[in-house]
C-alpha positions as CSV (number, residue, x, y, z in Angstrom):
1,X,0.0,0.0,0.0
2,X,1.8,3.2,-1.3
3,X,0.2,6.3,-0.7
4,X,2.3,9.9,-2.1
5,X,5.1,7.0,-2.4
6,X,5.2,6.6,1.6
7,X,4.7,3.0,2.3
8,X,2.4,1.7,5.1
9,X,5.2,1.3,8.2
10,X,6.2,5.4,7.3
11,X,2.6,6.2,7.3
12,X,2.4,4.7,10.6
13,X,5.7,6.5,12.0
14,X,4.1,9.6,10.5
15,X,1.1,9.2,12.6
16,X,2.5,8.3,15.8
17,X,4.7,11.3,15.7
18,X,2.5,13.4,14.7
19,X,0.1,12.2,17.9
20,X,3.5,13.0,20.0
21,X,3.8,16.3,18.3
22,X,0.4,17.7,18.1
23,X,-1.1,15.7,20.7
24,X,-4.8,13.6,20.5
25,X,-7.0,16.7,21.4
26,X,-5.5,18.6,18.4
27,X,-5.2,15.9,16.0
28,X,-8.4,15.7,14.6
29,X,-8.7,19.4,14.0
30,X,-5.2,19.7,12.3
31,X,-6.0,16.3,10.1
32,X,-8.9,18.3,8.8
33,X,-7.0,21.5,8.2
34,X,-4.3,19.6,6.4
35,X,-7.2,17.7,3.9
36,X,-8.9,20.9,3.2
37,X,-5.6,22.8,2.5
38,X,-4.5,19.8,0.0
39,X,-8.0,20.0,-1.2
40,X,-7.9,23.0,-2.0
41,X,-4.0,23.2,-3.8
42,X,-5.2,20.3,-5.9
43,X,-8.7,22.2,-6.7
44,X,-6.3,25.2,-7.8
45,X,-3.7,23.4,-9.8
46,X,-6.6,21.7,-11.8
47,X,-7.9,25.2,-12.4
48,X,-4.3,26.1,-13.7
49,X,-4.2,23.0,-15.5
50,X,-7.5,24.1,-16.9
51,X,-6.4,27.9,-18.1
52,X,-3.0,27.3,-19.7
53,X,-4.8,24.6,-22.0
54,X,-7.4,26.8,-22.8
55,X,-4.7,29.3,-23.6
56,X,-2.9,26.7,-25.3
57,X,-6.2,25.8,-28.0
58,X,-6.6,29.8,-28.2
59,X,-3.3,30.0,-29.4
60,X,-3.3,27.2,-31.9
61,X,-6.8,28.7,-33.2
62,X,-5.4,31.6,-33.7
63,X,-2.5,30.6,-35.7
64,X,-4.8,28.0,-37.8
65,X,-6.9,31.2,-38.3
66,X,-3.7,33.0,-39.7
67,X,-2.6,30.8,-41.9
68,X,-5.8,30.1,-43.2
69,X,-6.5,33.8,-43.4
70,X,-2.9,33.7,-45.2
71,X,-3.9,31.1,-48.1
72,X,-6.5,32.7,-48.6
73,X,-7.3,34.7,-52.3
74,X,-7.6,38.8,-51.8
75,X,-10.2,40.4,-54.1
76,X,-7.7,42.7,-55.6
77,X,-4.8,40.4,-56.2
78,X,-5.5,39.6,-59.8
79,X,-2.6,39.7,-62.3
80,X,-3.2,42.8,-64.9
81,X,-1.3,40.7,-67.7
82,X,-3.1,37.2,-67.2
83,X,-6.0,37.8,-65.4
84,X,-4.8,34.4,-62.6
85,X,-5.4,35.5,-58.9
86,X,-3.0,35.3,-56.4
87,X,-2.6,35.3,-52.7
88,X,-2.5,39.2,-51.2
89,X,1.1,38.3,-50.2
90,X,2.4,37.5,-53.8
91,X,4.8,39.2,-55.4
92,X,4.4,37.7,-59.1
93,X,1.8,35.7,-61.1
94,X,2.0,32.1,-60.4
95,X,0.7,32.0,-64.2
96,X,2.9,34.2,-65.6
97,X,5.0,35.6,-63.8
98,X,4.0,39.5,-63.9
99,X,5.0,41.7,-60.7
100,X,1.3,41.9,-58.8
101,X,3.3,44.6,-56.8
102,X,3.4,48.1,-57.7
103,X,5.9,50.4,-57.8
104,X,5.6,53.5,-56.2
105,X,6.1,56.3,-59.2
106,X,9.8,58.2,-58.8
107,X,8.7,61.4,-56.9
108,X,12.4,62.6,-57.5
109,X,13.4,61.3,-54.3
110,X,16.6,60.0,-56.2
111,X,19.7,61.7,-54.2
């Protein structure tokens, strides 16, 4: 019988010192202190537990959402040679080949 990894006979010395210790009128009242303190760390961890995977799913959602969002087809990105439309991040036609980005027009900024 392993309970927490102590075996029965250190379960026993446990018990008898803590009788020695705390004495039998005071037993009782710190047993019950002790279960609802543990009680209540377990009850917390699972809450932790709880919260970082529900931070964890958030996360992955949102990066599934991103990607998706990143595959999918802009209304504006169509190629002006071919007429093939492209992701809003591409920089030529898959098609063809064209530049789908525009160049900004030289304003003379040329030093």
């Amino acid at each position: 019988m392993d309970i927490f990894g102590i075996g029965a006979g250190e379960l026993f010395l446990i018990l008898v010192l803590a009788l020695i210790v705390i004495g039998p009128e005071r037993l009782p009242e710190v047993a019950s202190q002790l279960g609802r303190t543990v009680a209540d760390l377990r009850r917390q961890a699972n809450q932790l537990t709880a919260e970082f995977q529900r931070s964890l799913e958030l996360a992955a959602q949102e990066r599934k959402e991103q990607r998706l969002a990143a595959t999918v087809v802009a209304p504006g990105a169509v190629c002006p040679s071919c007429g093939a439309r492209s992701t809003r991040e591409a920089r030529y036609c898959a098609s063809c080949g064209a530049n789908l980005v525009e160049r900004p027009a030289d304003g003379g900024s040329g030093g």
